[in-house]
Backbone bond lengths (Angstrom), bond angles and torsions (degrees), N, CA, C in turn:
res aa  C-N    CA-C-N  psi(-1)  N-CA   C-N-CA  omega(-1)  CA-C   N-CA-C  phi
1 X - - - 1.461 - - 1.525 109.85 -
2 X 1.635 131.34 119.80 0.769 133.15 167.94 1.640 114.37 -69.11
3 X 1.452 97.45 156.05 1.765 84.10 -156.22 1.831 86.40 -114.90
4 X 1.044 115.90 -167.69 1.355 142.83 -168.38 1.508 117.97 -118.51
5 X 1.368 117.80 85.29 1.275 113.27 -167.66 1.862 112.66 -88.20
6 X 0.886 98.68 141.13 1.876 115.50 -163.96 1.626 96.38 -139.30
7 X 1.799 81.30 113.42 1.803 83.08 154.80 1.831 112.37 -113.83
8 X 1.677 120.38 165.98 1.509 120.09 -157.93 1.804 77.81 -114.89
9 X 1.619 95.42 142.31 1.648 106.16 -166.60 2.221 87.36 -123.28
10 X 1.213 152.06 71.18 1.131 126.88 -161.74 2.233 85.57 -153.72
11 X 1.305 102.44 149.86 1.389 101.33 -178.29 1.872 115.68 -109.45
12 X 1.625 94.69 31.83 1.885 107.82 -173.02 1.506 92.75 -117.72
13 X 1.355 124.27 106.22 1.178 114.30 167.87 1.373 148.50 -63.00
14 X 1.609 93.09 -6.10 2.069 103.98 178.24 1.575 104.24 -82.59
15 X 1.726 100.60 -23.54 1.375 129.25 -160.25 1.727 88.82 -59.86
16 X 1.132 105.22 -60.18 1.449 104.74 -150.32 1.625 91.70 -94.36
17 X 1.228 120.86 -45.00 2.043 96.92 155.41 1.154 140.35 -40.77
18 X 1.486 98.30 -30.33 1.780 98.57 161.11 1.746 122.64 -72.79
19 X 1.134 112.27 -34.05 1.721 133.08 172.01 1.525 111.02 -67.47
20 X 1.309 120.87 -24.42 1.270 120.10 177.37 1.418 107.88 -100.40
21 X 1.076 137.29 -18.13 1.329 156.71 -177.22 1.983 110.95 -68.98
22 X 1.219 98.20 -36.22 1.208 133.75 -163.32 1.366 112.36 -81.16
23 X 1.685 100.09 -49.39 1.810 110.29 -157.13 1.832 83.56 -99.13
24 X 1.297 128.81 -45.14 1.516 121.12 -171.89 1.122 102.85 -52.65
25 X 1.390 150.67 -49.94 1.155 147.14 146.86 1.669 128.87 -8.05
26 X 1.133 111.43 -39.74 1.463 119.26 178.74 1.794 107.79 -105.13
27 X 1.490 89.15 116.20 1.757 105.70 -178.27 1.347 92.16 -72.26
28 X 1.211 146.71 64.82 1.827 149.56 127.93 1.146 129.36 -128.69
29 X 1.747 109.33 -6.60 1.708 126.41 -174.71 1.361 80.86 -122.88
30 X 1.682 86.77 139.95 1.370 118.85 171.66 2.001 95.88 -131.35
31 X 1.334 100.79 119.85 1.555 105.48 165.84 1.212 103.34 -88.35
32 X 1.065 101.11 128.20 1.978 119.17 -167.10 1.735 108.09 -101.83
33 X 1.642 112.70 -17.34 1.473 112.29 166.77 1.729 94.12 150.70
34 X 1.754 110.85 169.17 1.177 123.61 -173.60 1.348 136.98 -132.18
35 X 1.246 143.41 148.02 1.401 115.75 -153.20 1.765 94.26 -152.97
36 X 1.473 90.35 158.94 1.898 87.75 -174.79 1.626 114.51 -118.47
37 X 1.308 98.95 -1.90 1.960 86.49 170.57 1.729 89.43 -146.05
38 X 1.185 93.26 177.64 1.500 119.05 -157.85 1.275 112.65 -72.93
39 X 1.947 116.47 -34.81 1.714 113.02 151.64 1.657 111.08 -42.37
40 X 1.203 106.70 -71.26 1.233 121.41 -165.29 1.512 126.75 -30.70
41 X 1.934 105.91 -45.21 1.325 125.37 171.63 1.360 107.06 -60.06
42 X 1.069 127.58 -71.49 1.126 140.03 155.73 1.535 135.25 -0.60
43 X 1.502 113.61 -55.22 1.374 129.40 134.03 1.476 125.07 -30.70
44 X 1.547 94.11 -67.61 1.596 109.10 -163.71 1.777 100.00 -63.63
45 X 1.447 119.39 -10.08 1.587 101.80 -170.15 1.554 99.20 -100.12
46 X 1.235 109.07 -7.24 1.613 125.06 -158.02 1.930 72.57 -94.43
47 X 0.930 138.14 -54.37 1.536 124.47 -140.92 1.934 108.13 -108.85
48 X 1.835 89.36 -28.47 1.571 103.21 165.58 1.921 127.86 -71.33
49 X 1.540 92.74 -25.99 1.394 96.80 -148.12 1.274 142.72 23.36
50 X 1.752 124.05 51.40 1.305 150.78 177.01 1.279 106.28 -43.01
51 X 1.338 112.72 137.04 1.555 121.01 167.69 1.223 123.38 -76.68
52 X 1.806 111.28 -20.80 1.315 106.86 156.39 1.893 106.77 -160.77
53 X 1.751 95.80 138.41 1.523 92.86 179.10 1.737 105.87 -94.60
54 X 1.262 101.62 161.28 1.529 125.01 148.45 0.842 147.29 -82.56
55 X 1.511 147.47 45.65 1.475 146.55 -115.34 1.198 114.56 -131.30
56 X 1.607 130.66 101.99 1.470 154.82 151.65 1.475 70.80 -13.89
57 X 1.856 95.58 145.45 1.876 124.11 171.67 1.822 99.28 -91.58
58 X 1.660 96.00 -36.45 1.670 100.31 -173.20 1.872 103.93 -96.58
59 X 1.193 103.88 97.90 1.605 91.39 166.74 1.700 112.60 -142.47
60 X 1.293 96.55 159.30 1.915 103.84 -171.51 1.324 95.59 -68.40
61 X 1.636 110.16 147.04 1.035 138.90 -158.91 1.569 140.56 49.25
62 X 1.124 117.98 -34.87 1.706 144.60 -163.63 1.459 89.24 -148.67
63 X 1.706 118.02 112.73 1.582 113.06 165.61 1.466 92.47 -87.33
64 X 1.148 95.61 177.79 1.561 116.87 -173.58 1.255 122.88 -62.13
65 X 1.481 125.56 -37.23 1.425 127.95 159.41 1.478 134.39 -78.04
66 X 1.899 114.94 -0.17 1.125 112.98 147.92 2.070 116.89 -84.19
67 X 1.554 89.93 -24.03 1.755 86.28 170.85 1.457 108.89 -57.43
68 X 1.314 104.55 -55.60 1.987 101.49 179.22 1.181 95.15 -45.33
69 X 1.169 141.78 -102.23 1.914 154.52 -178.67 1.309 70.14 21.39
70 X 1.759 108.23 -101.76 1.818 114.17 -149.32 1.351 126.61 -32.55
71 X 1.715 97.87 -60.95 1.461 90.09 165.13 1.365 152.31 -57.68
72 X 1.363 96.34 -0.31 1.157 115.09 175.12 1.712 121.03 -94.99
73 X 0.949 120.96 -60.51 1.459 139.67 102.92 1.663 104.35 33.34
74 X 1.360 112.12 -82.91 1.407 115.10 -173.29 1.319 100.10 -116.58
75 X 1.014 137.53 43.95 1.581 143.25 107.00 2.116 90.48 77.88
76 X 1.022 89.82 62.74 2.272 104.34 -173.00 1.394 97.87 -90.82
77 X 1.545 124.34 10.89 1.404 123.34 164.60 2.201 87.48 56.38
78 X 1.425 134.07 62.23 1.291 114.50 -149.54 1.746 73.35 -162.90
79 X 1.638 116.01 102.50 1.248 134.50 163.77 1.928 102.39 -82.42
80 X 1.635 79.54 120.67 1.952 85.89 -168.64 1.972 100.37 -94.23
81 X 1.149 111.66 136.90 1.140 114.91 165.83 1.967 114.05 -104.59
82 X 1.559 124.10 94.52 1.172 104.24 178.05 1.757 128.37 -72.34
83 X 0.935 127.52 141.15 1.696 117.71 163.20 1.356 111.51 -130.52
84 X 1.251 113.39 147.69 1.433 135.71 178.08 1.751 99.64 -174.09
85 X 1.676 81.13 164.75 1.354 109.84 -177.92 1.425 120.43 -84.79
86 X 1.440 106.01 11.07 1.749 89.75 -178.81 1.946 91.32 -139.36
87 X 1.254 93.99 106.78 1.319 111.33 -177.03 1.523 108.23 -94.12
88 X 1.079 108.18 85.91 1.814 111.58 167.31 1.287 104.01 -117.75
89 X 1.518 134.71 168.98 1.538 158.07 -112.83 1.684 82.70 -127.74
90 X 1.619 134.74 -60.61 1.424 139.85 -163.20 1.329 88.72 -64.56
91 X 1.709 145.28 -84.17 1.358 149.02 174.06 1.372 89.59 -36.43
92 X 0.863 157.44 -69.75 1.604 128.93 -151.78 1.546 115.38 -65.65
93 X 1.518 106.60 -31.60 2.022 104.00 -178.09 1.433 97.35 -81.45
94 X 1.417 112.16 -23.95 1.613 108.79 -169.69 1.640 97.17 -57.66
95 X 1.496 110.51 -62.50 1.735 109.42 -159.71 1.477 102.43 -84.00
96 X 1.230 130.40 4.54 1.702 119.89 165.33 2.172 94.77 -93.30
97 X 1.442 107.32 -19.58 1.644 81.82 -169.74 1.784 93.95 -78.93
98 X 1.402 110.19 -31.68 1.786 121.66 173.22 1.775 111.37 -30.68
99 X 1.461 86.69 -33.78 1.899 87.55 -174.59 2.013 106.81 131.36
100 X 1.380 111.20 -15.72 1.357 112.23 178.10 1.488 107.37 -27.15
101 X 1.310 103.78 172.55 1.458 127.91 166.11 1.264 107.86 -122.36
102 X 1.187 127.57 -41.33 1.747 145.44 -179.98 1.448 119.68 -148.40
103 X 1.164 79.27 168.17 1.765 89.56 -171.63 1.845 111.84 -148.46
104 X 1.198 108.66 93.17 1.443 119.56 -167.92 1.796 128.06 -116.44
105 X 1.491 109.47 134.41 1.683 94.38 -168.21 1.203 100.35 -69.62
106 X 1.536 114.71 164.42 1.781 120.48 166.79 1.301 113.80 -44.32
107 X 1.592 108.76 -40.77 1.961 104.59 -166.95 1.621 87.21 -96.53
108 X 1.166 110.51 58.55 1.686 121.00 144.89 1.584 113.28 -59.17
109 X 1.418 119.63 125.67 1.628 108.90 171.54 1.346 96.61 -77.91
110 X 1.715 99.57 150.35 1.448 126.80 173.19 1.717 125.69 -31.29
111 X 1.410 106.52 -62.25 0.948 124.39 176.19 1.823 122.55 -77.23
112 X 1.374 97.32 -3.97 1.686 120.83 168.70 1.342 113.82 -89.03
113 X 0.824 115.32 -36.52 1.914 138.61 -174.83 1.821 95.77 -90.20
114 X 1.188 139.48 -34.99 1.359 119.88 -176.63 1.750 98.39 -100.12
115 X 1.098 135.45 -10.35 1.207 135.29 167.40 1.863 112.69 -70.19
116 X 1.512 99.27 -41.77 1.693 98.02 173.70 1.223 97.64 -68.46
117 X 1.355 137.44 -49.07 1.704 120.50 173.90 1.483 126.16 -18.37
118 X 1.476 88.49 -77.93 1.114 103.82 160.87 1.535 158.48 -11.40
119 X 1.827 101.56 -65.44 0.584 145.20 130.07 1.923 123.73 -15.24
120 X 1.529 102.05 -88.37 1.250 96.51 -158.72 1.787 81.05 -92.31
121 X 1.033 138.91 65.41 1.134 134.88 165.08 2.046 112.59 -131.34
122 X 1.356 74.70 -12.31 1.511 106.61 162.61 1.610 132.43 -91.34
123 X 1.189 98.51 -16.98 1.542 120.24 163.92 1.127 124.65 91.42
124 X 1.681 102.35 33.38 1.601 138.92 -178.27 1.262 93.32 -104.48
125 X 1.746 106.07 148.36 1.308 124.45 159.04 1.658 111.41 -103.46
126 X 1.182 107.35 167.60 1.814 110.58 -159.65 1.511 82.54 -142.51
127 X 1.665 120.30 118.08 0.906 140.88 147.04 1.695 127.98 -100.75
128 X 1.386 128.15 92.66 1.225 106.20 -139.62 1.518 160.57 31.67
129 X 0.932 148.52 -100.70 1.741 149.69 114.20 1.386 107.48 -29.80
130 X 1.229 128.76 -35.61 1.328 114.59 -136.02 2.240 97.40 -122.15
131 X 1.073 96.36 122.66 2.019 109.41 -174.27 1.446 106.55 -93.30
132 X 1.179 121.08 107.96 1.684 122.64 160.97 1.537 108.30 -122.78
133 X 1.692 84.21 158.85 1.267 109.15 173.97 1.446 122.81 -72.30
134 X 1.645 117.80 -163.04 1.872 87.38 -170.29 1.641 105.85 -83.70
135 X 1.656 104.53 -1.15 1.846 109.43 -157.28 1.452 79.69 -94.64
136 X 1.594 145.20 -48.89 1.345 128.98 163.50 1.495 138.57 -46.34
137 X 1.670 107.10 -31.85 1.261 96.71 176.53 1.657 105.08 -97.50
138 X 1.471 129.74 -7.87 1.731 109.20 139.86 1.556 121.49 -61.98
139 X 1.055 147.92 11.21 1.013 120.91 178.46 1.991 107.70 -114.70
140 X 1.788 91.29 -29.16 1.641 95.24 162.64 1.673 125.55 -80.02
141 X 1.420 100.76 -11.98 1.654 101.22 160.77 1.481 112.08 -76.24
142 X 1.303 115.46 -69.24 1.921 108.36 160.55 1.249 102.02 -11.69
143 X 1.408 140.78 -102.83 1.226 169.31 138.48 1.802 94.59 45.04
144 X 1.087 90.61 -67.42 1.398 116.61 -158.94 1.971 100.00 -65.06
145 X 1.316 115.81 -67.70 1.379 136.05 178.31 1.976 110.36 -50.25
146 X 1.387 84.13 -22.30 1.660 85.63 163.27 0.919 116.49 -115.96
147 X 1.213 137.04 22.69 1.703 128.60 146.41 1.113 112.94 -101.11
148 X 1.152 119.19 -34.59 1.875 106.07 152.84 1.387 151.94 -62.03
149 X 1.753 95.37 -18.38 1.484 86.50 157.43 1.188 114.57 -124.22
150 X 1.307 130.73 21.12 1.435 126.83 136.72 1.506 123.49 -22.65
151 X 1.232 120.24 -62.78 1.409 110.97 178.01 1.554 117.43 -69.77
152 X 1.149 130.00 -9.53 1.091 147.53 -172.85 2.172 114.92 -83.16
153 X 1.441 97.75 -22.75 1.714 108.79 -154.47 1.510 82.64 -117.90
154 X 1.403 98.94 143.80 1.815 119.08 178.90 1.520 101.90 -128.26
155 X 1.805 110.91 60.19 1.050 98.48 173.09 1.785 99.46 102.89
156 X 1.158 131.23 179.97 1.065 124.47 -170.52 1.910 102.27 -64.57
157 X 1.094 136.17 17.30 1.425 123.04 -150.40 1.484 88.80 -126.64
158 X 1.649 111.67 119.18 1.492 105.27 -175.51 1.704 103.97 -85.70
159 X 1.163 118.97 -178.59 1.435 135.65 160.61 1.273 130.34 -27.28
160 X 1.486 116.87 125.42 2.046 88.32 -172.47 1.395 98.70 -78.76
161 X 1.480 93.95 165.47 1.734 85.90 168.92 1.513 115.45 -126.30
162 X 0.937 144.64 124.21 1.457 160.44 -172.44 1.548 109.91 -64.63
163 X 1.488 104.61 10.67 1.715 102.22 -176.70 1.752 111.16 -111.28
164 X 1.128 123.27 119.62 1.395 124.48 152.02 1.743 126.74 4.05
165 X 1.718 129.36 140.12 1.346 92.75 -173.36 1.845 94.81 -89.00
166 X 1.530 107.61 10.08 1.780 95.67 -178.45 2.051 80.99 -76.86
167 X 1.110 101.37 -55.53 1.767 106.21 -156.72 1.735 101.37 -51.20
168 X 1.457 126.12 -5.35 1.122 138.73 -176.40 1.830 113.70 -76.85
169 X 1.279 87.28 -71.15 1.379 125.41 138.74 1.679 123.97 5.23
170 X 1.370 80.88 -70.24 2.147 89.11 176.72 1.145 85.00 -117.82
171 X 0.887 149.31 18.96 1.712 133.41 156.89 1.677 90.70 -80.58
172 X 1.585 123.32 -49.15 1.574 105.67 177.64 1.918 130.69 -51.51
173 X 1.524 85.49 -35.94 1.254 108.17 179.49 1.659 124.02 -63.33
174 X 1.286 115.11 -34.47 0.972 154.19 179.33 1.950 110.05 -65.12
175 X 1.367 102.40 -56.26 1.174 142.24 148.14 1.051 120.72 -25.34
176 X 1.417 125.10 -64.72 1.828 148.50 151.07 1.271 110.61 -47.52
177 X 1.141 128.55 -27.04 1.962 128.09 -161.08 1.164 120.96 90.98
178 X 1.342 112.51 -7.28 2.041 107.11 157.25 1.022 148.51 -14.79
179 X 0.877 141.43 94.69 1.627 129.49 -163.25 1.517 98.67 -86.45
180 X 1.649 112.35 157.47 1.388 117.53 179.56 1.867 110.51 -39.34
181 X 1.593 112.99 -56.64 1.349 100.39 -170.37 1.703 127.19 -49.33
182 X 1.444 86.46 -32.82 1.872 111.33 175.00 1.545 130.34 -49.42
183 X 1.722 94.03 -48.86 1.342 127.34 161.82 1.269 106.81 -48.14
184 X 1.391 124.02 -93.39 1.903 129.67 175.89 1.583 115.00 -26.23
185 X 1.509 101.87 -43.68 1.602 97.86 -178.39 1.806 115.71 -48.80
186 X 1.595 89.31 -57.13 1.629 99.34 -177.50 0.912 98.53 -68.07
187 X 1.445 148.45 -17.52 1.416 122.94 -156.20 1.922 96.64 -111.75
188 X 1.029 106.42 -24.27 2.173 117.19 174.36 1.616 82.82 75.83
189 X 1.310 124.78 64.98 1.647 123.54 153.43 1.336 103.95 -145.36
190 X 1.467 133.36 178.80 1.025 126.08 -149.15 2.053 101.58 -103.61
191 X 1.161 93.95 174.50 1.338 108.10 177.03 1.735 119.61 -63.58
192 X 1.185 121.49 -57.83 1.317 123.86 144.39 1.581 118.75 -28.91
193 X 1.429 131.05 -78.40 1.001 129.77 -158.41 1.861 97.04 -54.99
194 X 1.441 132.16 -38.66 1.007 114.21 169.39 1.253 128.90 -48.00
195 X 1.359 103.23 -43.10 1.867 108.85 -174.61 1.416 116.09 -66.30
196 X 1.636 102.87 -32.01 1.624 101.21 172.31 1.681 103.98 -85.30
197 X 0.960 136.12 -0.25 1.326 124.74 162.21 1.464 119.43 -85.09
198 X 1.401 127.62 -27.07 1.593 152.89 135.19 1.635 100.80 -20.53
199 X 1.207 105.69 -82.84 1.560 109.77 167.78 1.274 118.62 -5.35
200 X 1.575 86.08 -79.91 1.715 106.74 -165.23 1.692 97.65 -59.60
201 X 1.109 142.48 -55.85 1.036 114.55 -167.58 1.304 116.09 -78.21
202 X 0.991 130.49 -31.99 1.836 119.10 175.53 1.264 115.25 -40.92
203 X 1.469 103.50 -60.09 1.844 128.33 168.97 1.997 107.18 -32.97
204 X 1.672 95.28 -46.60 1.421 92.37 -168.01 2.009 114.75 -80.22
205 X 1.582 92.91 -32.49 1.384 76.26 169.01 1.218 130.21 -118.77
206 X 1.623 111.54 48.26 1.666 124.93 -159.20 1.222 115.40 4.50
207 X 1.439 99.65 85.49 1.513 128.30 168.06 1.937 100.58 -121.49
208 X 1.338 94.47 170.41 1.416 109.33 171.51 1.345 130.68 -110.91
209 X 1.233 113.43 -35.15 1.749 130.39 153.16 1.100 143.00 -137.66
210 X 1.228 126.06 -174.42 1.607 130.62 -173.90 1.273 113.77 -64.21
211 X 0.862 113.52 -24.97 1.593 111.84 178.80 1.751 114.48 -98.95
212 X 1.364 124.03 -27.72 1.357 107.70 150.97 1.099 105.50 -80.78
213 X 0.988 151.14 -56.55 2.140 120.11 163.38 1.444 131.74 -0.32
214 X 1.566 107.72 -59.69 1.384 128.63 169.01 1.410 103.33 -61.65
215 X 1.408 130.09 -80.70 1.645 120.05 158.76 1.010 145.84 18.12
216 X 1.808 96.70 -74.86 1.423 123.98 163.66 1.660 109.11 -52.38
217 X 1.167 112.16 -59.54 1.573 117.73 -172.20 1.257 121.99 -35.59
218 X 1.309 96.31 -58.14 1.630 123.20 175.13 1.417 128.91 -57.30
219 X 1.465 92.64 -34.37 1.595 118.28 -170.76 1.594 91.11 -87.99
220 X 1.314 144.66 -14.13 1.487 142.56 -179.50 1.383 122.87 -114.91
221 X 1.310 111.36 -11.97 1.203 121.93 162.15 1.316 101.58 97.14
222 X 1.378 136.75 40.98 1.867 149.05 -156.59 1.371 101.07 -110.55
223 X 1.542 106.61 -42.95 1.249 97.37 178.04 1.693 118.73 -127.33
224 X 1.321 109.18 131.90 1.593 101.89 -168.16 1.591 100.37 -71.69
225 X 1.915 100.48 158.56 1.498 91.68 -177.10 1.581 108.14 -91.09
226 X 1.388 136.43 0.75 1.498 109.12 134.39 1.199 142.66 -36.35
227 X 1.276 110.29 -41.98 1.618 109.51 178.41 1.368 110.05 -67.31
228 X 1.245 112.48 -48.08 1.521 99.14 -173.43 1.658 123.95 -90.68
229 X 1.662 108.75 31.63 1.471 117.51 -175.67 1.471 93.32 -124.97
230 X 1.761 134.83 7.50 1.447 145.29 -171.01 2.051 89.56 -75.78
């Protein structure tokens, strides 16, 4: 029996002793190794080539939904499972348009959490209870992207937005999982000028990070979810 190799991407160490505790237990998972910030994972899928990761949403340096981006990105044959503790509807289309496979809270039961393995290791996506294919989970992301900005639209006329069309710009990019250096490349401006354009938008829509930025986007209808599934 070929087994199912899984590496744990999270920076809480009981966190991921409990997750490894879990998968050694099951004669079809093989934990292939573990990592504590979001470079690091990142590496490990580049050097592991895992059939499926586990990846904390909150992690130092690289959160978890720019790790999906890459791997997705560079095509690591690497079905991402995200978990975190703050399960809202905007973060959930955000990290399935990122490239997810699933999207699961931390107090996932045991035997719930090795079934999404499973699962999307099979080339299923896991939306709570509920398993689709890739033509099902486009139609519950649709689904999804229009109930959020429903409250947002007066009629065909979306939201204004108070951002620049450069600050627009890397807000798409941003959107994708870019990191500032990534950003400047495509854009031929400097590394700085991104970060002070970073600034400006957090500042503008009192947010705190890049990833409620991306959120926001999504959640207003700024950025279509083609662009950020390229």
């Amino acid at each position: 029996m070929e087994k199912i190799g899984v590496i744990i991407v999270d920076d809480h160490p009981l966190f991921r002793e409990g997750v490894r505790n879990i998968l050694i237990g099951e004669e079809d998972l093989d934990v292939l190794g573990e990592a504590t910030t979001g470079d690091q994972g990142l590496d490990l899928a580049r050097e592991k080539r895992p059939r499926v990761a586990l990846v904390d949403v909150n992690l130092p340096n690289l959160n978890g939904i720019q790790v999906t981006r890459q791997i997705t990105t560079e095509r690591l044959g690497t079905s991402v499972v995200l978990l975190t503790a703050y399960d809202d509807l905007e973060q959930v289309l955000h990290a399935f348009s990122a490239g997810a496979s699933a999207y699961c809270s931390k107090d996932v039961q045991a035997g719930k959490l090795v079934d999404v393995i499973r699962q999307v290791a099979r080339g299923f996506f896991v939306v709570g209870d509920q398993i689709y294919d890739q033509t099902g989970l486009d139609q519950w992301v649709a689904r999804g992207v229009e109930t959020i900005r429903r409250p947002h639209l007066d009629g065909e006329v979306e939201a204004y937005t108070p951002l620049s069309p450069r600050e627009m710009e890397i807000l798409q990019f941003v959107t994708r999982g870019l990191s500032n250096k990534e950003i400047a490349s495509k854009l031929g401006i400097s590394h700085q000028t991104v970060k002070n354009h970073m600034t400006a938008i957090l500042h503008k829509l009192d947010i705190e990070d890049r990833t409620q930025a991306a959120v926001y986007a999504l959640r207003h209808g700024w950025v279509r979810l083609q662009d950020t599934r390229k």
